[in-house]
C-alpha positions as CSV (number, residue, x, y, z in Angstrom):
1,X,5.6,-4.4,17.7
2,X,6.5,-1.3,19.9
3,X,7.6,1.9,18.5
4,X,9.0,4.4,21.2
5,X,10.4,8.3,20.1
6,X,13.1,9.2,22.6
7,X,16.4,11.8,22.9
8,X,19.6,10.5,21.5
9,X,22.9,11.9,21.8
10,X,26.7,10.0,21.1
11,X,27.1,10.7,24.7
12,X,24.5,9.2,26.3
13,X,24.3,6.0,23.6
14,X,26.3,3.8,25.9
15,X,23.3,3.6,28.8
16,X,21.0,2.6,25.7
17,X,19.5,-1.0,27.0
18,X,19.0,-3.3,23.6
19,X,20.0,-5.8,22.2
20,X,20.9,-4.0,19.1
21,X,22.0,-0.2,18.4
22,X,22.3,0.9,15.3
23,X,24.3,4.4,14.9
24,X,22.7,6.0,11.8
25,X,26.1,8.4,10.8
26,X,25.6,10.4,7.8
27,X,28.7,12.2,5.6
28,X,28.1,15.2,7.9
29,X,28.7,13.7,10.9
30,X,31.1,15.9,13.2
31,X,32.5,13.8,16.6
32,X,32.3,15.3,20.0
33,X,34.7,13.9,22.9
34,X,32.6,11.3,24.2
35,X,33.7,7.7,23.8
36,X,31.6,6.4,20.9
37,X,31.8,9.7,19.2
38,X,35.7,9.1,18.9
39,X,35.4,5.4,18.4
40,X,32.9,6.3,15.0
41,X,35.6,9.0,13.8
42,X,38.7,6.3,14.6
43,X,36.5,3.6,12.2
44,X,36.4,6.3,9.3
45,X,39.8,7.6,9.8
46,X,41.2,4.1,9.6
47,X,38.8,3.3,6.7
48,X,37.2,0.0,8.3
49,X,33.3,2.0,7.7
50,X,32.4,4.5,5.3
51,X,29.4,6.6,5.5
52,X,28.3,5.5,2.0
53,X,24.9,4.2,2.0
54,X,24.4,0.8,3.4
55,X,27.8,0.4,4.9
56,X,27.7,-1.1,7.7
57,X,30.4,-2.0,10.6
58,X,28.9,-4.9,13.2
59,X,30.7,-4.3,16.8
60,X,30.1,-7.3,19.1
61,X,29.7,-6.4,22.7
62,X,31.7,-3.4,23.2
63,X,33.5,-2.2,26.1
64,X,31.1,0.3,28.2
65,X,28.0,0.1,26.3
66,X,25.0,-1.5,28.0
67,X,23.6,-3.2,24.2
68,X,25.0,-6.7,23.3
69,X,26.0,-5.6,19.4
70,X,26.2,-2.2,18.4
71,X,26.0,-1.4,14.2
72,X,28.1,1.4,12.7
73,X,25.1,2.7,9.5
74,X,26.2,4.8,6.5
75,X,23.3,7.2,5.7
76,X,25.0,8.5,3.2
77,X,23.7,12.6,3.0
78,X,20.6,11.3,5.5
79,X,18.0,11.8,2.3
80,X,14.4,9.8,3.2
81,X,15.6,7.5,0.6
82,X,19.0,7.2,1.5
83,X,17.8,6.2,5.2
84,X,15.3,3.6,4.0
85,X,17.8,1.5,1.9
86,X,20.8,1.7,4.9
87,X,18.4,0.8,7.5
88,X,16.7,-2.3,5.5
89,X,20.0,-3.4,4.8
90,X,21.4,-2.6,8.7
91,X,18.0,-4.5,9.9
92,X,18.9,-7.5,7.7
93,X,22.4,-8.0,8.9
94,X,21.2,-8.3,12.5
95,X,18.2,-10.2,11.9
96,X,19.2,-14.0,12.2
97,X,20.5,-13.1,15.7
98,X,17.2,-13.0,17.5
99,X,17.1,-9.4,18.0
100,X,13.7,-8.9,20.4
101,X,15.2,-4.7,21.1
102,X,16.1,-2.9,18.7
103,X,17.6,1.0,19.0
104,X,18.4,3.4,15.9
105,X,20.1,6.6,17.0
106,X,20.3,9.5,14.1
107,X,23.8,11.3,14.8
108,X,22.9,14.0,13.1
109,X,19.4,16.1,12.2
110,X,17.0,13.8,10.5
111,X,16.0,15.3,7.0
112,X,12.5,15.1,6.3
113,X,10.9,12.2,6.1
114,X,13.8,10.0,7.2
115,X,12.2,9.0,10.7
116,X,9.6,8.2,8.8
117,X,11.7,6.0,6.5
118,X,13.5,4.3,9.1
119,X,10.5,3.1,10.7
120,X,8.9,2.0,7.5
121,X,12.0,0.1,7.1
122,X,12.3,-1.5,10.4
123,X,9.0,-2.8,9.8
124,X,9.7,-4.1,6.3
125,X,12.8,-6.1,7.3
126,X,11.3,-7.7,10.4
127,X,7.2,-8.2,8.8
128,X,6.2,-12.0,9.2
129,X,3.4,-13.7,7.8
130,X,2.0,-16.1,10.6
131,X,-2.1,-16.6,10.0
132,X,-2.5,-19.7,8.0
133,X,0.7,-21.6,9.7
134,X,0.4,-24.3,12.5
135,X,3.6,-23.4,14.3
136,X,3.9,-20.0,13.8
137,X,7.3,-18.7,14.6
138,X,6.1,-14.6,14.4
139,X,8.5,-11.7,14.2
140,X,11.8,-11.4,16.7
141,X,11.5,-8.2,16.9
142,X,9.4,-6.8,19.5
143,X,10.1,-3.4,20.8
144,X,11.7,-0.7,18.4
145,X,13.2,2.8,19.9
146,X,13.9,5.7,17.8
147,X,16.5,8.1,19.1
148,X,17.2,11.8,17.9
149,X,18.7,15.1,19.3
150,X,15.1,17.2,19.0
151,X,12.2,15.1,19.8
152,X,10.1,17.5,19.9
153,X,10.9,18.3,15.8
154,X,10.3,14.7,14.9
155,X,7.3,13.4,17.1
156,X,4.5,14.1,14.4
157,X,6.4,12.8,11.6
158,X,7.2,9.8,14.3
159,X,3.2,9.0,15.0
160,X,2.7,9.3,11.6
161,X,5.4,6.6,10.7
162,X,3.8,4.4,13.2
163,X,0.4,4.6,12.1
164,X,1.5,4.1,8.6
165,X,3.1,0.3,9.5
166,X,0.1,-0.6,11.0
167,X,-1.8,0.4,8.2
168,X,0.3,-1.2,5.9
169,X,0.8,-4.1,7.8
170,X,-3.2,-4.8,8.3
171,X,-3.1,-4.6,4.3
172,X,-0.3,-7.2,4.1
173,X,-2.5,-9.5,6.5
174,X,-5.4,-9.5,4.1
175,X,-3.8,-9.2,0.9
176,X,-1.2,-13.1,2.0
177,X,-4.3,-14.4,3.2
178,X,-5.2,-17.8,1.1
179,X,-8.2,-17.2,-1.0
180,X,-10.4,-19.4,1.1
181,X,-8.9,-17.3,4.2
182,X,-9.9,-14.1,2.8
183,X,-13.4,-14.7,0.5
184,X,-15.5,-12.0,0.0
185,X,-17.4,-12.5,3.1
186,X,-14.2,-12.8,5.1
187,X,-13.2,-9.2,3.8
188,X,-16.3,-7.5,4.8
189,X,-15.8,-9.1,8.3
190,X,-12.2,-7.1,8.4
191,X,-14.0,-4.2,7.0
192,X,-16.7,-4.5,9.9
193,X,-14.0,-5.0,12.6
194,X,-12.8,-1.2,11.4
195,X,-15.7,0.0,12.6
196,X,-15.1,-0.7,15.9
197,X,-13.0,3.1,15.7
198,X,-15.3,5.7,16.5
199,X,-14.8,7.7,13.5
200,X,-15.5,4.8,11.0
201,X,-18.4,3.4,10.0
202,X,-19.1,0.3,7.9
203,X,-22.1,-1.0,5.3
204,X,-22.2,-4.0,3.2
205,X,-24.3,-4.8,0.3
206,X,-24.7,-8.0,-0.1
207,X,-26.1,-9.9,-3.9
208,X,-29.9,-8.6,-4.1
209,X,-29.0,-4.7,-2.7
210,X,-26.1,-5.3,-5.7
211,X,-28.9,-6.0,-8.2
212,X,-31.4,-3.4,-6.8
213,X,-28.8,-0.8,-7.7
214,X,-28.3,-1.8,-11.0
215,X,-25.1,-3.2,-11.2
216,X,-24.8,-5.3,-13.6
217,X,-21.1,-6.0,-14.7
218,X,-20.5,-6.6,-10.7
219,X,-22.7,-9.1,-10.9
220,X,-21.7,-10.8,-14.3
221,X,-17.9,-11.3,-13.0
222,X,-19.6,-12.6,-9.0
223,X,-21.9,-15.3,-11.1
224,X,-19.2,-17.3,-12.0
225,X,-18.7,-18.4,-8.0
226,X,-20.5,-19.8,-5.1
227,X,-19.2,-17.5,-2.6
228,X,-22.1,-14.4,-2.6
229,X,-20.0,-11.1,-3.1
230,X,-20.3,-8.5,-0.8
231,X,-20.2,-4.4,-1.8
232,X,-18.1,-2.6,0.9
233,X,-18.9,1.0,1.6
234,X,-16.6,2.1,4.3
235,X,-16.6,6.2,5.9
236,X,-14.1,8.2,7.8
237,X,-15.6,11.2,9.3
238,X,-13.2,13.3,10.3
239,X,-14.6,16.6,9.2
240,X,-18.3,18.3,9.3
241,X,-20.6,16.4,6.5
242,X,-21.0,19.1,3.9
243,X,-17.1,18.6,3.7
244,X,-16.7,16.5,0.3
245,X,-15.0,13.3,0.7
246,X,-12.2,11.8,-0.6
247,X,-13.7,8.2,-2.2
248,X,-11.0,5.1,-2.5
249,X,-12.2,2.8,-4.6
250,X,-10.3,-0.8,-3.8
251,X,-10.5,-3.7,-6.7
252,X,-11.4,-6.7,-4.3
253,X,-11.4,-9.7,-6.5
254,X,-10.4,-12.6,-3.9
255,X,-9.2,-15.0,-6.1
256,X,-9.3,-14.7,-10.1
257,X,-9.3,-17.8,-11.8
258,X,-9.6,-15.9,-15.4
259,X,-13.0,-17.7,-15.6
260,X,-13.5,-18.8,-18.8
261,X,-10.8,-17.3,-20.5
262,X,-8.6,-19.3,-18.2
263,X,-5.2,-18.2,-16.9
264,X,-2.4,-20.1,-17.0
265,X,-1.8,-22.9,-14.3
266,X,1.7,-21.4,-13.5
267,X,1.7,-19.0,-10.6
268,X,-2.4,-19.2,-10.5
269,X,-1.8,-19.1,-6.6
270,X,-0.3,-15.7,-6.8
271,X,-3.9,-14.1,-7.9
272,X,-4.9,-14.5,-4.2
273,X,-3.1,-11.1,-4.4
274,X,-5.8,-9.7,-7.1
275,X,-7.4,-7.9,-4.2
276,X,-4.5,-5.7,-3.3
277,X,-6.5,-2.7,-4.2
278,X,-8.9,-3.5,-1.6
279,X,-7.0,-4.5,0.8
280,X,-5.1,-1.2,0.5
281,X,-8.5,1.0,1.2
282,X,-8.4,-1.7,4.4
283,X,-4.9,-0.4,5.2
284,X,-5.5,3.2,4.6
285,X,-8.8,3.3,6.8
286,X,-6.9,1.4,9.9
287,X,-4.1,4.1,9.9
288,X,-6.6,6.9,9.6
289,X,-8.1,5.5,12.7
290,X,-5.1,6.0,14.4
291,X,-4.2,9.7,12.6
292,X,-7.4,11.1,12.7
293,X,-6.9,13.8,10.1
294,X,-9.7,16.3,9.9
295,X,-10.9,14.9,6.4
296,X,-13.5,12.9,5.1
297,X,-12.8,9.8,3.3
298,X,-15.4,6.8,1.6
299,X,-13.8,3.6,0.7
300,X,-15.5,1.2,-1.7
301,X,-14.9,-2.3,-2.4
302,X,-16.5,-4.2,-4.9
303,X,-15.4,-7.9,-3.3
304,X,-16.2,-11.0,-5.1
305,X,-14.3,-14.3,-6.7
306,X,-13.8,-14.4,-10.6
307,X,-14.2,-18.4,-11.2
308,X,-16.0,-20.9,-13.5
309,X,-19.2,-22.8,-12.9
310,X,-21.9,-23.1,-15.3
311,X,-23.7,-19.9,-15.1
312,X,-20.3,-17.7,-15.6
313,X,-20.3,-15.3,-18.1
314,X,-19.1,-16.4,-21.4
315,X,-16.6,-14.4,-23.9
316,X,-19.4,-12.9,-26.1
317,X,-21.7,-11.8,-23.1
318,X,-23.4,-8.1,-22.8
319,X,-24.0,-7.0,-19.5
320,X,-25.5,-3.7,-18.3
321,X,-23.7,-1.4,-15.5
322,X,-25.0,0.8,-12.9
323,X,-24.4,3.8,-15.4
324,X,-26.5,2.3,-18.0
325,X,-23.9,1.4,-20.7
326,X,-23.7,-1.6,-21.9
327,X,-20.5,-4.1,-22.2
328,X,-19.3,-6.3,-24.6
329,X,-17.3,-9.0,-22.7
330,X,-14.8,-9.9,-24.7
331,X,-12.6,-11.6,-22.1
332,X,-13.6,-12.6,-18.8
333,X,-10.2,-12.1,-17.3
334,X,-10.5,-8.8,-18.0
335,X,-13.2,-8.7,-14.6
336,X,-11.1,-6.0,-12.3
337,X,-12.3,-2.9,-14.5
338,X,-16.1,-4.8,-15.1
339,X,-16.4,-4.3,-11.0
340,X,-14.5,-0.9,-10.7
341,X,-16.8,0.6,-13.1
342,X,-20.0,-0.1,-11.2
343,X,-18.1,1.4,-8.0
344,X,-17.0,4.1,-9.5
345,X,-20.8,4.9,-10.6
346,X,-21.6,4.5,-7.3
347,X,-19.4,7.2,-6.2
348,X,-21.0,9.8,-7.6
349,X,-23.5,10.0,-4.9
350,X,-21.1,11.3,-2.4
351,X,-19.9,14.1,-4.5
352,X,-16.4,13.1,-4.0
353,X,-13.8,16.2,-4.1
354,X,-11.6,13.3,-5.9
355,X,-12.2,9.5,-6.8
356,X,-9.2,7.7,-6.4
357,X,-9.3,3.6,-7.6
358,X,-6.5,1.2,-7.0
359,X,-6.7,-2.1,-8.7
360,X,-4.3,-4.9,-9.8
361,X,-5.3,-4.5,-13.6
362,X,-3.0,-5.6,-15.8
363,X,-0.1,-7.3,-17.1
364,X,0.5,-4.5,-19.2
365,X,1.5,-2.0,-16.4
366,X,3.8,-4.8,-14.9
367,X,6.0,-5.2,-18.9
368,X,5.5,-1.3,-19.1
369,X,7.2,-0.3,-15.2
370,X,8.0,-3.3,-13.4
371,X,7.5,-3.6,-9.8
372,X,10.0,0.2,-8.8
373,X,6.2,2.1,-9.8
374,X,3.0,1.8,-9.6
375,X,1.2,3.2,-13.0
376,X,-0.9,6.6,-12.7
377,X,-3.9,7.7,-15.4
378,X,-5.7,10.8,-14.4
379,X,-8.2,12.8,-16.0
380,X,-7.2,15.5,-13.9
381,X,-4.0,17.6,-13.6
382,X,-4.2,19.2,-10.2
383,X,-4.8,15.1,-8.5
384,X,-2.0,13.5,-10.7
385,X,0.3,16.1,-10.1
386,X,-0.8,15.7,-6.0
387,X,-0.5,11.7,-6.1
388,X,2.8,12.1,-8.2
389,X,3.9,14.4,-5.1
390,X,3.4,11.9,-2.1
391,X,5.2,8.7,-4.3
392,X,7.7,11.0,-4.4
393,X,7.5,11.8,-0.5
394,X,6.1,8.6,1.0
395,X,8.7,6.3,-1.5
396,X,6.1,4.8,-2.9
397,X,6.4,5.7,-6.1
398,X,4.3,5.7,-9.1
399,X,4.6,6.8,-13.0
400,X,1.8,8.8,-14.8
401,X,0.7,7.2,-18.5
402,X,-1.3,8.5,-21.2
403,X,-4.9,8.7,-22.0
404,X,-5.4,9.5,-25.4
405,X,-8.5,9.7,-27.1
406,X,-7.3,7.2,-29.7
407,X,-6.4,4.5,-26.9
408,X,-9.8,4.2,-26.8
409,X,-10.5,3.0,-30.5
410,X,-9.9,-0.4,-29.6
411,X,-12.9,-0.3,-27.1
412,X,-15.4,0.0,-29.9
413,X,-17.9,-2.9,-30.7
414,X,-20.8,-3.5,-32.8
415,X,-22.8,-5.3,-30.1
416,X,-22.4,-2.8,-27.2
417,X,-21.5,0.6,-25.5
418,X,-18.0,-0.7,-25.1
419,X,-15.7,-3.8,-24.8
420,X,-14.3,-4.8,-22.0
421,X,-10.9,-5.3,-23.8
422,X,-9.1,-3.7,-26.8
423,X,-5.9,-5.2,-28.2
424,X,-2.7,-6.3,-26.4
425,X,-0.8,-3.0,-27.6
426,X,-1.1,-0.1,-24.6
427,X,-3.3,-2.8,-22.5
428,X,-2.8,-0.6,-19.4
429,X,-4.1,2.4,-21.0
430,X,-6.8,0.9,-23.1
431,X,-7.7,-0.9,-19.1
432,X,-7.8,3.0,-17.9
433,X,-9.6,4.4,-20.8
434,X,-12.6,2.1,-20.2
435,X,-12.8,3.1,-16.2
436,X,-12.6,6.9,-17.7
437,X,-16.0,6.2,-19.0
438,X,-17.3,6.2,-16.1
439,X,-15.8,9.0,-14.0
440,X,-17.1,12.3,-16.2
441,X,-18.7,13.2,-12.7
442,X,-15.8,13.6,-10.5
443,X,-11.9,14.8,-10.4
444,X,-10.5,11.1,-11.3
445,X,-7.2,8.5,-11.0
446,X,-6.7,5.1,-11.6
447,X,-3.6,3.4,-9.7
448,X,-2.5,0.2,-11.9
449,X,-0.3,-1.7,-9.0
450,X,-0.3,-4.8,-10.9
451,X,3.7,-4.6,-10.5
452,X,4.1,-3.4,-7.7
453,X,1.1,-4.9,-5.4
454,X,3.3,-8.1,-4.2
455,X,6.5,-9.7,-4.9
456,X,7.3,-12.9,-6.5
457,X,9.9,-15.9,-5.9
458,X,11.6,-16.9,-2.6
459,X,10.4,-13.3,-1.8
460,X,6.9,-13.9,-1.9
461,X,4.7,-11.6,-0.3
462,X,1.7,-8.8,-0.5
463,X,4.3,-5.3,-0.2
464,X,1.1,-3.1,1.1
465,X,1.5,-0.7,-1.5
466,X,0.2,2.0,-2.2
467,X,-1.0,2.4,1.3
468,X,1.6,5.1,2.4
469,X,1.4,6.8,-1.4
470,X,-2.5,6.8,-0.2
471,X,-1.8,8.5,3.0
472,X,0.2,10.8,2.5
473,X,-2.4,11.8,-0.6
474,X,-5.0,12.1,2.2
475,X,-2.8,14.0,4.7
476,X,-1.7,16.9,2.1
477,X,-5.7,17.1,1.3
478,X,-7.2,19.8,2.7
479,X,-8.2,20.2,6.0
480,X,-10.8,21.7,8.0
481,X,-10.5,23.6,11.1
């Protein structure tokens, strides 16, 4: 899909060639003399369109403009938010009619992050999954313009919004992908195919370099499968090398059976998604391609299937990790944090300014915020209260949670370090104090986006979050000069 910035004025919408235009008109709109200017003040007057948000009024082929269908949008006050919910619902409404051109005009100043919005939106409405079909009938739309009175004012925060659909979208690719579309070794391939950017380099680990570095609860959940798990380490260099990175650390479990503690039959097919973490670092490192932000970022991914055969690992099992503690496993399909600990071991060795680990971890997170936020646990105040900061900014919102001391009680054993699993009360927070253990090293959050990673029902589909929460993380970081 084409993204173009241009200038856009009520005046001039009428030489606009598409086959849609859709007149975002918030409650300040003032009209000028021109035509469509009086035409938009005539529809509010009359009370036939309201600038409320999501109103919309559909006009078919009309008199002296050069588009086919032209689309009256309430903006409401113009907020980010406001402008992503009108223009999903604007985008929806012209949809079914084949619409290959597509033009949104802002009638007034955009606030921040509304271009931004819009385009994420666009995108959203129009995505189509295509890779595993015979006949694949992709996306309509093909070409997007973005008009607004100061273009200079809105071009970064434009190029920005374009690299952020593509990073989002290459996580949405990986994440719909059928288990046997997108194993382990499939998902290093992407990761290698990354590296092709000049500013991105790729390394993967494969089962003996796994076991040389000690990492023994990776390996426990990978024995269960005939598919060899891969270790992904993935670098943007976008600053000098003594600048410390930011490391992403992307749960990448391709398909999780439960292994021996079993999951239901019932929606099984949906934990093809249970490497949404991963797939996110994916997303994040394609955008940063295209941004090129003067930061340095690692991205880890501890890929690998969680499935049954006879030398799986067995409800009882210790294992040792790459930190030395040992681990009680007292439920195998508790595997996400038993290969996210050995990664985020593995982390410390590039003395990370922050550690940041996304993962689809638990059921709890999804009872505790549904799928509006992703969960947030951080050891540290100054990175919660940044990642807290761009959900609010990007829309892609999370929730921080607790980590008490006492949530960890439940952890204790008589036969190891720790257990994998406490009981089923606070299960997302008992899930994050067991990663905690291993992060004494570094500034630390965990991103539970169990509930928010895809969507269920007629609706079904990876949403490639938290991607833009991610970048927009990254992009406040520090920079160098």
């Amino acid at each position: 899909m084409n993204f173009e910035l241009h200038t856009f004025a009520l005046s001039t919408a009428a030489k606009e060639k598409c086959d849609a235009q859709i007149i975002l008109v918030s409650a300040s709109f003032k009209p000028a003399k021109d035509a469509l200017s009086v035409l938009v003040a005539q529809t509010l007057k009359a009370g036939d369109f309201e600038t409320k948000v999501g109103k919309t009024l559909l006009i078919y082929r009309p008199a002296g403009l050069a588009s086919s269908r032209v689309v009256l949008l309430g903006i409401g006050e113009g907020s980010a938010k406001e402008v992503r919910k009108a223009v999903a619902t604007a985008v929806a409404a012209v949809k079914s009619d084949k619409i290959k051109t597509l033009h949104l005009g802002f009638t007034t100043e955009p606030q921040t992050g509304a271009v931004r919005a819009a385009v994420l939106a666009v995108a959203e409405a129009s995505y189509v999954y295509t890779s595993t079909k015979s006949k694949p009938e992709g996306r309509q739309l093909q070409s997007i313009s973005v008009g607004v009175a100061n273009v200079a004012g809105s071009q970064a925060a434009f190029a920005e919004a374009v690299a952020f659909v593509g990073g989002i979208e290459f996580a949405k690719e990986w994440a719909n992908r059928p288990a046997n579309h997108a194993t382990p070794t499939l998902l290093a391939q992407a990761a290698k195919s990354l590296a092709k950017h000049a500013r991105i380099k790729c390394e993967v680990l494969g089962p003996k370099q796994v076991a040389k570095l000690g990492m023994g609860s990776f390996l426990a959940v990978a024995q269960g499968s005939d598919e060899p798990l891969q270790f992904i380490v993935l670098h943007y260099n976008g600053a000098a090398q003594t600048v410390a990175p930011t490391v992403l650390v992307g749960k990448g479990i391709t398909f999780d059976s439960g292994g021996i503690s079993i999951k239901p039959a019932a929606e099984m097919d949906e934990m093809k998604f249970d490497m949404s973490g991963a797939a996110s670092v994916l997303g994040v490192f394609k955008a940063l391609a295209d941004l090129k932000p003067k930061i340095n970022v690692v991205g880890l991914i501890p890929a690998c299937e969680n499935l049954i055969n006879g030398r799986a690992v067995k409800p009882g099992d210790v294992v040792t990790s790459m930190s030395g503690q040992t681990i009680e496993i007292l439920n195998t399909d508790a595997e996400g944090r038993l290969v996210l600990c050995d990664a985020l071991t593995y982390a410390e060795r590039f003395k990370p300014r922050a550690v940041v680990d996304i993962a689809t971890l638990t059921g709890a997170c999804v009872v505790a915020l549904g799928a509006v936020r992703s969960g947030l646990f951080s050891s540290n105040e100054e990175l919660a209260a940044a990642l807290l900061s761009s959900g609010e900014s990007s829309l892609d919102l999370c929730w921080r949670l607790p980590l008490d001391d006492e949530y960890a009680e439940g952890l204790k054993t008589n036969f190891a370090d720790v257990a994998n699993v406490a009981g089923r009360a606070g299960g997302a927070v008992t899930a994050a104090k067991f990663l905690q253990r291993f992060t004494a090293k570094f500034p630390w959050a965990h991103l539970d986006i169990a509930g928010t990673a895809w969507k269920s029902g007629a609706a079904k589909g990876a949403t490639g979050r938290p991607v833009a929460l991610l970048l927009d993380y990254l992009l406040q970081s520090p920079k160098t000069k």
